[in-house]
N, C-alpha and C positions, 0 to 999 in steps of 0.2 A: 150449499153451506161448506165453504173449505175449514181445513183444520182447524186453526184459531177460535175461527164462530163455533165451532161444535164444542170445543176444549169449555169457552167462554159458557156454554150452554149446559152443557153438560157439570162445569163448577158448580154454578147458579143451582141446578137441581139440587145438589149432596148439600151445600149451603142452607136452602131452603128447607129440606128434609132435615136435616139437623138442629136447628132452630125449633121447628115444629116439634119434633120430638123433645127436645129435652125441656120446653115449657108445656106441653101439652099427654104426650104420650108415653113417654118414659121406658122404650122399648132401648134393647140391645143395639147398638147402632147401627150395627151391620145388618142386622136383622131389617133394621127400621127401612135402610137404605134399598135393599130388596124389596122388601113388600113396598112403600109407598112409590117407589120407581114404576112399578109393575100394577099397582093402583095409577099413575099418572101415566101409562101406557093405552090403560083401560078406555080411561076417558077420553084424551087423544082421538082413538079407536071410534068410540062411541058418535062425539064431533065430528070428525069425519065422514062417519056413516050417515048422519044426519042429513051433514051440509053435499050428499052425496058427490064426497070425493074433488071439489074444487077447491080452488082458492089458498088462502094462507094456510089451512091445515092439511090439505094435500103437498104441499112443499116440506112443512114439517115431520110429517109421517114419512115420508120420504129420505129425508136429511138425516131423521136421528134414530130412524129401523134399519138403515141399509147398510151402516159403516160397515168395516171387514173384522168384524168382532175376534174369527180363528184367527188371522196372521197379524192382528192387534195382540192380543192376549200369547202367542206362541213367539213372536218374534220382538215385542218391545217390554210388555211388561212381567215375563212369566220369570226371568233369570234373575232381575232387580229381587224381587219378591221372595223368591225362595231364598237368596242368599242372605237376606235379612232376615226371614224368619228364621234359619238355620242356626245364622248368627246370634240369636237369640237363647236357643236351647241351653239347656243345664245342662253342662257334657257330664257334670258325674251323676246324674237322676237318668242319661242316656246309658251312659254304660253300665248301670246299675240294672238296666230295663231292657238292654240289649235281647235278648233271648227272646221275649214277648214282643218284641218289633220287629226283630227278624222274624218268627213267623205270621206277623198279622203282617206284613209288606209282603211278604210272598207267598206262601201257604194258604193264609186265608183272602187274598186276591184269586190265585186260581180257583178255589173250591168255589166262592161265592160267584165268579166270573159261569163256572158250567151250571151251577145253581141256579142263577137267575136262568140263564136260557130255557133248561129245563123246566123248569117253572112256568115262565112268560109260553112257553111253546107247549105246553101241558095245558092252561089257562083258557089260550088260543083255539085250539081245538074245538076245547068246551064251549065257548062263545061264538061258535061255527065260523072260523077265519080257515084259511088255509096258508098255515105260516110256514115259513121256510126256516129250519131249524139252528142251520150256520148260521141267519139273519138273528134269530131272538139269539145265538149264543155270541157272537159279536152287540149285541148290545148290552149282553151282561159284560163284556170288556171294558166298554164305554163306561159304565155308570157302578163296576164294583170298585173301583180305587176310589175312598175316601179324600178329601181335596184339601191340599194343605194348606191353601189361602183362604180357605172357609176355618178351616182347624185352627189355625195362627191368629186369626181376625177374630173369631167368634168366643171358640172355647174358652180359648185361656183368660175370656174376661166373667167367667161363669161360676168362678169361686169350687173349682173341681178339684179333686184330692192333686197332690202335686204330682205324685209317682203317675198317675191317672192320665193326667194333662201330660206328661211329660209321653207318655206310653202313646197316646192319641196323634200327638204332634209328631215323635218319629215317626211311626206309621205312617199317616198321612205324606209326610216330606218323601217315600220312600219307594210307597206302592203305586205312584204312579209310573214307573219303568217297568213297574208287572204287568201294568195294565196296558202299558203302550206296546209291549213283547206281545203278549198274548192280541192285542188288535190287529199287530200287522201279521200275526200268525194265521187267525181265522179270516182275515180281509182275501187272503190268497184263496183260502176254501169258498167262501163265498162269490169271487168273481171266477171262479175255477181253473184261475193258475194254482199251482201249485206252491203253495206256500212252504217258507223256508225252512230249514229243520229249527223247534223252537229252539232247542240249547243254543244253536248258533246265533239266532237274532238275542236270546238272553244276554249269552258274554257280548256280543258288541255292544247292547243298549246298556250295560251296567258294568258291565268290566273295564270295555272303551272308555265310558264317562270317566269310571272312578280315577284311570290310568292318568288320561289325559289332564284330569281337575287337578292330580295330586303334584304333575310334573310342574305345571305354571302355577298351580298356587305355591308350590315350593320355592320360584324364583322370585314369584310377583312380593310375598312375605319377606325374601330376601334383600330385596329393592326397596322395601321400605322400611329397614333396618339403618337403610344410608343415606336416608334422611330425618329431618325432625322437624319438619313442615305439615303439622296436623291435614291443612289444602291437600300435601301431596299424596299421604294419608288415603283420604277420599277420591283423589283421583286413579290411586294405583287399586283400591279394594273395587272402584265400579269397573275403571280396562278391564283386572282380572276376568270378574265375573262375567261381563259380556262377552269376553272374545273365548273365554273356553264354553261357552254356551252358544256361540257360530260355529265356531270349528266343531264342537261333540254335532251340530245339525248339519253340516257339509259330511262328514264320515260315518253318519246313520248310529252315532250312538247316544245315549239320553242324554239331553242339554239340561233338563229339568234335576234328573240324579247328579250332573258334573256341578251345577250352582246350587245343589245341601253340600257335597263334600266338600267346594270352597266356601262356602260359607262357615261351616262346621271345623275347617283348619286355619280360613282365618283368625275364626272366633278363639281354639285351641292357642295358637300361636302370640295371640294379644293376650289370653291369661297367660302363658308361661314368661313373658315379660312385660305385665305387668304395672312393675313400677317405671319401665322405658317409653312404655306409650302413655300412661298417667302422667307422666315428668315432661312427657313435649304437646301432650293435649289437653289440660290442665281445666280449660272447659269445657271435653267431651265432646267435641263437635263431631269428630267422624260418629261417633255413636247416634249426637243428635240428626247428624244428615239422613243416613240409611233411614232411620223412624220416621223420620219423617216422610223420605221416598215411600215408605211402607203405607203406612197412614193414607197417603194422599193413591196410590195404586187401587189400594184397596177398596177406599170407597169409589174408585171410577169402575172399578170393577163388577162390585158392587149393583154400582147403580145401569151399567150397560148389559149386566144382564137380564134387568128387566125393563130394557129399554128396544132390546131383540125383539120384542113378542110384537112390536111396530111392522114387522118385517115379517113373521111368521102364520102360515097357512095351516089350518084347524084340518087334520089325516082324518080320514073315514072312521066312524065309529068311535071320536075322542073319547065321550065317554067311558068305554067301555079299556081303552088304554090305560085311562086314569085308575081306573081299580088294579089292573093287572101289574101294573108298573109298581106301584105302592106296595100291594101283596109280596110280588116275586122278588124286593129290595131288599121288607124286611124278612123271609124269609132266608133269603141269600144269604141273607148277611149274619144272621143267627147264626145257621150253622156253619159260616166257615169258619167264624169267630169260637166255635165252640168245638170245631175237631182241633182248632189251632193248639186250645188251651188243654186235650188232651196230651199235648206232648211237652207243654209246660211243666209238668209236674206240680201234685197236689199244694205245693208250697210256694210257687213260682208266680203267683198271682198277683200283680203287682196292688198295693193298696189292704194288701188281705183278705180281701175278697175271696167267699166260696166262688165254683166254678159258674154256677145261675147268675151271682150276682154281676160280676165281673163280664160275662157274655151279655145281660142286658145290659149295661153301660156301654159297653163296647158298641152294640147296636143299634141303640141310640142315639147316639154321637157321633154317629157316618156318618157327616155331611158332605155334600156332594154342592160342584160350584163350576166355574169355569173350567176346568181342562175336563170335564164331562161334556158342555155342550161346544170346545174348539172340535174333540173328537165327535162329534156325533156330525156336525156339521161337516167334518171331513169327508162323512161317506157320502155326499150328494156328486160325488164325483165318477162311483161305481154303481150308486145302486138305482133300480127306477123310481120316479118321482114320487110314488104311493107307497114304496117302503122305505124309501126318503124321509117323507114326512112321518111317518108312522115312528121310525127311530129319533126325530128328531120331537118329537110330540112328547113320545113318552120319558126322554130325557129331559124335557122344561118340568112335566109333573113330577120327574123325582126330584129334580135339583129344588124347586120352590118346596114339596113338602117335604123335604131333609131338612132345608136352611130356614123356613118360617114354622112349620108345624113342631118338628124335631126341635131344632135350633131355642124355640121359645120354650118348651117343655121338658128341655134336658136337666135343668137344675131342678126341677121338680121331682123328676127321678131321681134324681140323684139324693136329691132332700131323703125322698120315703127311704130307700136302699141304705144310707147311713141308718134315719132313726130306728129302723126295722134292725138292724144288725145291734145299732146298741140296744133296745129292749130285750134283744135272744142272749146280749151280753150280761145285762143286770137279774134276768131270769134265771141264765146260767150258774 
């Protein structure tokens, strides 16, 4: 199956899933898009085993579990995505919010990052494994950065406070260069080179990016000053964003943090004139293009991550993964989110929220998505095949019960936590 057919195949499914759900099921889209991807993986699966592995359905199984899901997702669609979602934020609910995104992108990426391993490696024990401790804290790397294309795609269609949404979505855009600092940090401890001193891999993955995003998005914005060709418009906002997301991956710094901050200065840059880009794109088209890029990403995304499990080998003991995994997430994530919010100060909550209420939300609504399983699937290249699979196992169970378990029952939390806060309000 070359490209074409798979694109072609792959349409057809999101198509299909779509249709079904909005006269049938009435799920979140993206939601939808995951689970019955991942239901139509199943069965696949199932067929196959049946027809023991010949024929038309061994070709398929084949075609649509083996693409190159990491350097798909890291190399074509990861810099599109983020600079449109970027481009999207509310820069004044951002800089309102700054303080609680700055440390839920960093603060509570580390804490929850040594959290999970300890936990998973605690767990471990007691399930009579013999885990290796760098391993379970390398994959709290993996799976503590909340996912900004889960974030962007999901949340913000969940009817969430806006301060809320707005606080989830930087975050998300942000803490994935925490999480990719701290990976290649412990990836060295783990194969037993000597890994780099963190500060140093920090400033190039995050200082690099910001440097380099701000030098060309400053000329790329200038360049499109001296036209008035909506086309050209779109042509200079996608150059930008992809060639400063090569060049941050050629010099080892985040391509992911360099396409928020152009995205985030194009977006700056278009309100502070305004009426100049309203007066020569008169029907929105650069805005309609990028969303729609967005859109159509998203759900390929979407649907190819549960179109991976075609392709994925069931680690020793899954079961038992399955619990530990889910445990040591939400744990993790509780308290990193809630040492974060000690140094928020009592007032600094964004939405009003006491500090309970605001740390369950927060916890919540970690969704986890693709740049959780590009990294996890990266370590098949250091580690051996049975703690291979075991990190890449237990990263599909957190990513599906973040984005279908989580993902379907955040506004419900969400529900109780308002009504409950007005009832102490009307008692009050």
């Amino acid at each position: 199956m070359n490209l074409i057919e798979f694109l072609i195949v792959l349409f057809m499914i999101i198509v299909i899933i779509n249709i079904l759900n909005n006269r049938i099921f009435h799920i979140q889209s993206d939601i939808a898009l995951v689970l019955f991807s991942t239901i139509t993986s199943v069965i696949i699966l199932i067929i196959d085993l049946l027809l023991g592995q010949k024929g038309i359905m061994e070709s398929i199984t084949h075609s649509l579990g083996n693409f190159d899901f990491h350097d798909y997702l890291l190399d074509y669609m990861l810099a599109l995505m983020l600079f449109t979602g970027a481009g999207q934020i509310d820069l004044r609910r951002f800089e309102k919010n700054i303080k609680a995104i700055t440390l839920l992108s960093f603060l509570t990426t580390i804490i929850s990052s040594v959290v999970f391993g300890a936990v998973f490696y605690g767990l471990s024990i007691l399930l009579g494994f013999e885990p290796d401790f760098f391993v379970c804290l390398l994959l709290g790397c993996i799976v503590s950065p909340t996912d900004p294309i889960a974030a962007t795609g999901i949340l913000n269609k969940m009817g969430l406070s806006k301060d809320v949404s707005s606080v989830i979505e930087g975050e998300s855009l942000f803490n994935d260069g925490m999480g990719v600092a701290l990976f290649v940090f412990v990836k060295g401890l783990v194969t037993g080179k000597s890994g780099e001193n963190f500060f140093i891999v920090m400033g190039r993955e995050v200082m690099g990016a910001i440097i380099i995003s701000l030098i060309i998005s400053y000329i790329m914005v200038k360049l499109m000053e001296f036209t008035e060709n909506p086309f050209n418009h779109i042509l200079i906002g996608f150059c930008s964003v992809v060639s400063i997301y090569q060049i941050c991956l050629r010099v080892g710094a985040s391509g992911a943090i360099a396409a928020v901050v152009c995205g985030m200065y194009f977006a700056g840059a278009r309100h502070k004139k305004r009426e100049f880009y309203e007066r020569v794109d008169k029907n929105g088209r650069y805005d309609a293009f990028f969303s729609t890029v967005d859109e159509i990403l998203n759900s390929m995304l979407f649907v190819m991550i549960g179109l991976t499990i075609l392709s994925v080998q069931l680690a020793n003991k899954f079961y038992d993964l399955l619990g530990m995994g889910i445990v040591a997430t939400i744990v993790s994530r509780y308290i990193g989110v809630y040492a974060s919010t000690i140094l928020m100060g009592k007032k600094q909550f964004p939405g009003g929220y006491s500090r309970g209420q605001f740390t369950s939300i927060m916890t919540w609504a970690a969704l986890k998505g693709g740049l959780c399983l590009a990294l996890a699937m990266e370590t098949r290249a250091f580690l051996p095949e049975n703690l291979y699979l075991g990190v890449l196992n237990t990263t599909y169970i957190i990513i599906f019960f973040t984005v279908i378990v989580q993902g379907l029952t955040v506004k419900k939390g969400y529900k109780y936590i308002e009504n409950k806060r007005k009832s102490m309000q009307v008692s009050g």
